[in-house]
C-alpha positions in Angstrom: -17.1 -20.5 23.5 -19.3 -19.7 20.1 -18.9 -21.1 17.0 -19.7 -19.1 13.8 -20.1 -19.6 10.2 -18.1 -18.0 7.4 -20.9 -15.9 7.1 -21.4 -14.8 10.8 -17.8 -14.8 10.8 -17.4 -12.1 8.5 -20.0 -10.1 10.0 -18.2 -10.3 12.7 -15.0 -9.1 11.2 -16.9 -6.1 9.4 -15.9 -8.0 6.0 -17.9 -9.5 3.5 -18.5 -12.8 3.6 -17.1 -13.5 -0.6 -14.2 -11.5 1.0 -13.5 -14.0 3.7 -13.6 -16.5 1.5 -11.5 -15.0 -1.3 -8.6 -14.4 1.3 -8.9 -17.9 2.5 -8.7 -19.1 -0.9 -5.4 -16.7 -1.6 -3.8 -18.0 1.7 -3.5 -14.5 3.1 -5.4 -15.2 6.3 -5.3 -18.4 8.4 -8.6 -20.5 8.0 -9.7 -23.3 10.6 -10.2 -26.5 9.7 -13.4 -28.2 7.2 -16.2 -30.4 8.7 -18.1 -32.3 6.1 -21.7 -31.6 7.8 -24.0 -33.9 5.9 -23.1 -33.0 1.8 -21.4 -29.7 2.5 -18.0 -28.9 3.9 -17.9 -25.8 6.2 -16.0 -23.9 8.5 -16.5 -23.8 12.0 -15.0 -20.1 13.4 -14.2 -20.0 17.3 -13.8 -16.6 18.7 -10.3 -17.4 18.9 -10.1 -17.9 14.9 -12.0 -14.4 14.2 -8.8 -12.7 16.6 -6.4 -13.8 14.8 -8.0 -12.8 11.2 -8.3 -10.0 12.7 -4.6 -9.5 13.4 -4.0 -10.0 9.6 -6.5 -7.6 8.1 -4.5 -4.4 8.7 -1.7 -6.0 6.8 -3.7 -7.4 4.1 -3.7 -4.2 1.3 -4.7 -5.4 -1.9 -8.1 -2.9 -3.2 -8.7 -0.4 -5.7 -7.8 2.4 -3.2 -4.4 0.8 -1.8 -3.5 0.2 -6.1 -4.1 3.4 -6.7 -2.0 5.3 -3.7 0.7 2.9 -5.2 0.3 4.7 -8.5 0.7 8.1 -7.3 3.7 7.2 -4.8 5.3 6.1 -8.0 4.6 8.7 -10.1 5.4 11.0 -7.8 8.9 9.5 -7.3 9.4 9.5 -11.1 8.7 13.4 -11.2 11.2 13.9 -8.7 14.6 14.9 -10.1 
């Protein structure tokens, strides 16, 4: 079993790595549990952790492009008699 870091992590995922971290910090993915490792607190990612991000990015629809589409469905509905 491999462990990872946030960073590897992400790579892994195909995400960037302030991406992981900013939907950790919004609580839209699950995140495993903090080490302190000497000063610094990090995250230790099994390959078991990266699946189950990996279960919640398709769901996870928050970007520019996904905003957008949202615009046009609703304008388009609006225009609609």
């Amino acid at each position: 079993m491999d462990s990872y870091s946030t960073r590897a992590a992400a790579k892994v995922l195909g995400i960037h790595f302030v991406t992981l971290q900013r939907y950790i910090a919004a609580n839209k993915i699950p995140a495993p549990k903090s080490k302190r490792v000497g000063g610094s607190i990090v995250r230790e990612w099994t390959d078991k952790d990266i699946e189950r991000v990996r279960k919640f990015l398709p769901k996870i629809e928050n970007g520019r492009k996904t905003r957008y589409q949202k615009e046009r469905q609703q304008t388009k509905k609006k225009q609609k008699p």
